[in-house]
C-alpha positions in Angstrom: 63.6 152.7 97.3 65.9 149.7 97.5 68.5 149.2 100.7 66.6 151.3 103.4 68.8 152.1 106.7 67.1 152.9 110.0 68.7 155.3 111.5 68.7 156.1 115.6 68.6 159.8 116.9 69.2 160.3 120.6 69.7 163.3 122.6 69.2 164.1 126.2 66.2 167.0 125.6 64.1 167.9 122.9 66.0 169.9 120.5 69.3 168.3 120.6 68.9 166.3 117.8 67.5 169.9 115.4 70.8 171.8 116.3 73.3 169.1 116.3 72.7 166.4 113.1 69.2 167.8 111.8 70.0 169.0 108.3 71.5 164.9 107.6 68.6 163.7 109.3 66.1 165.5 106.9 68.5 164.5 104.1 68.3 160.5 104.9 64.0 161.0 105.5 64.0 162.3 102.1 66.0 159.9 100.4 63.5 156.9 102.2 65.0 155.9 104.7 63.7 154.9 108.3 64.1 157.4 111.2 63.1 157.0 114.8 64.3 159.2 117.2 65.1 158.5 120.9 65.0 161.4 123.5 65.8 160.9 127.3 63.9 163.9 129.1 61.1 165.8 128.7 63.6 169.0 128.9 61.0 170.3 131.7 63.8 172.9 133.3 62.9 174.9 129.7 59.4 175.1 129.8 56.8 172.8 130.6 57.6 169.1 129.5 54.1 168.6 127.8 55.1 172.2 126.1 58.4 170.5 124.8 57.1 166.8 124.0 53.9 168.8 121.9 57.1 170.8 120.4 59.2 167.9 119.9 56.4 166.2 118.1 56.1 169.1 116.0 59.7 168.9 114.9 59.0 164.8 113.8 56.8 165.7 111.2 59.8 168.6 109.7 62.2 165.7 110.4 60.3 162.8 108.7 61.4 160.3 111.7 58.1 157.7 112.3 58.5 157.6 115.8 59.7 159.3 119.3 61.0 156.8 121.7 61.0 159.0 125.6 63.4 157.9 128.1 61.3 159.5 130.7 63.5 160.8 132.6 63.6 164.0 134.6 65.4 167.1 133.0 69.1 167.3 134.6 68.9 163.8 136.2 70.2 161.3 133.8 72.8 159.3 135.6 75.1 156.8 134.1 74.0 153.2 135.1 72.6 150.2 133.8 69.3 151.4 134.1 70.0 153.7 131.8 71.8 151.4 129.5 69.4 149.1 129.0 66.5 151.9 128.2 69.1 152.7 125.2 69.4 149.2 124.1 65.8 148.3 124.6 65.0 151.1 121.6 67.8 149.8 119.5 66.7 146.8 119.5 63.6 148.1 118.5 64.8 149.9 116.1 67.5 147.6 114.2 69.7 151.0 113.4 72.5 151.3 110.7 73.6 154.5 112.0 73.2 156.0 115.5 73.7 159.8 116.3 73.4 161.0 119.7 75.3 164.0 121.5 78.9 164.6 122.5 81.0 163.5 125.6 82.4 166.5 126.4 80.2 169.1 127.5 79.6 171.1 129.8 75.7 170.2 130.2 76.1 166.6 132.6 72.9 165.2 130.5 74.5 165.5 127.6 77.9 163.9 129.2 76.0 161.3 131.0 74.2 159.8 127.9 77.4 160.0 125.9 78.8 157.9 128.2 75.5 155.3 128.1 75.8 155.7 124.2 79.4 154.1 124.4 78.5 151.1 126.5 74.6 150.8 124.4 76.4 150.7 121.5 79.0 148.8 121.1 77.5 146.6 118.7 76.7 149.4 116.5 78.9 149.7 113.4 78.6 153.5 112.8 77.8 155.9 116.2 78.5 159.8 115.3 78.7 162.5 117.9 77.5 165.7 117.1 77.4 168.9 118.6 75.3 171.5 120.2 75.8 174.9 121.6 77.2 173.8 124.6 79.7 171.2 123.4 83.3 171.5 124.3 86.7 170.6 122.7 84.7 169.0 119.9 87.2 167.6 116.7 85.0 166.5 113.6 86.3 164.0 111.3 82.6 163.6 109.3 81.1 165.8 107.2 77.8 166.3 105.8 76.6 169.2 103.1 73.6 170.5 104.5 72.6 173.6 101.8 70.1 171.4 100.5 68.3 170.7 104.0 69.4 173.9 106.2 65.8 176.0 106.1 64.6 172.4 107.1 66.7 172.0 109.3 65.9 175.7 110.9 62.3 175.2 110.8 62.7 171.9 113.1 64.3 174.3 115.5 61.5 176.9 115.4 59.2 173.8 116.2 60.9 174.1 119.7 59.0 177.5 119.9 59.6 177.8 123.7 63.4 177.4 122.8 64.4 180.0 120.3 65.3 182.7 122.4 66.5 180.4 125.5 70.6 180.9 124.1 71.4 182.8 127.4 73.0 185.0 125.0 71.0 188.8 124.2 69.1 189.0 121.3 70.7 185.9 119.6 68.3 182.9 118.4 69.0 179.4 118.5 68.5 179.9 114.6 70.8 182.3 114.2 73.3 179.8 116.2 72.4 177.3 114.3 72.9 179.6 110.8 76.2 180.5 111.9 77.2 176.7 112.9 76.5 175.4 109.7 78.7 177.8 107.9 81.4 177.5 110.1 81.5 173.8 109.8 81.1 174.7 106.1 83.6 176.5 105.6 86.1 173.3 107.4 84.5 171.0 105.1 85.1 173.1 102.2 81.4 173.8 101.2 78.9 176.6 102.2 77.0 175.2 105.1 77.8 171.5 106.9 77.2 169.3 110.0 79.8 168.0 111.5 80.3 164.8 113.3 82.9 163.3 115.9 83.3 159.3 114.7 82.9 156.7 117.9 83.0 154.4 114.9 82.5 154.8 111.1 82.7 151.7 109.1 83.3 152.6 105.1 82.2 149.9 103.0 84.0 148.8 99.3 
């Protein structure tokens, strides 16, 4: 197809980027264009970190993205710094990305605050940065929407790649799937269709 965008998925474990923009994600990949995704830990507080990267590779292939990018760093330790900075704007420039989706500032997980907080700095060349959201996101106001009906048992399947995951919610006898389900129906129902994905805009540039 004609006018491919790379697009640029980061999230602080494996499985971030399934729950919070996965559905759009499988919904560009299938359209053609270019994903590469970008993920800072191994996530080895969960399970084993050569469990999660194996699962995380698993989830690519549902995804369509070409390539993982790891930041390498330890599960629970990513600290804002140039350091970190500079790993972010290494892959971009790798990458060349239209669009860049990565996970919320305000949240009660400090990984997922901490590379928000990179993302802003990494960034700020980018024309179009969206913040999505996970299940432990806080005070989180969308502005973007995306209709996700056609994508959501993709979407669901990316998260059952995480197999060591699923039942990690720290809620009884509720999946991440279920979670997930009930997400996209809520942000749905906002956006005025049946099941969405909802993003918070650093930037969005429209063009006419």
């Amino acid at each position: 197809m004609n006018n491919k965008v790379n697009i640029l998925a980061i999230g602080a474990h494996p499985d971030d980027i399934e729950f919070g923009c996965g559905g759009s994600l499988i919904k560009y990949t299938r359209k053609g264009h270019r994903l590469f995704l970008l993920i800072m830990t191994g996530g080895g507080l969960g399970a084993p970190a050569d469990t999660r990267m194996a699962e995380q590779e698993a989830s690519r292939r549902v995804l369509g993205a070409e390539e993982i990018f790891w930041g390498g760093y330890a599960d629970t330790h990513l600290a804002v710094g140039v350091e970190m900075i500079k790993k972010i704007e290494g892959v971009i420039a790798a990458v060349q990305p239209e669009f860049i989706f990565c996970n919320f500032p305000d949240d009660t997980h400090q990984d997922h605050r901490h590379l928000a907080q990179a993302i802003m700095s990494a960034t700020r060349y980018i024309r179009n940065v969206l913040f999505f959201e996970g299940p432990t996101t806080q005070n989180f106001n969308p502005q973007v929407y995306v209709d996700i009906a056609d994508t959501l048992e993709a979407k669901l399947d990316a998260l059952r790649a995480h197999r060591s995951q699923v039942m990690k919610t720290n809620i009884e006898d509720l999946s991440i799937i279920e979670v997930a389900r009930s997400c996209a129906n809520f942000r749905g129902i906002q956006g005025r269709v049946k099941f969405a994905e909802a993003f918070h805009a650093l930037r969005l540039f429209i063009n006419i």
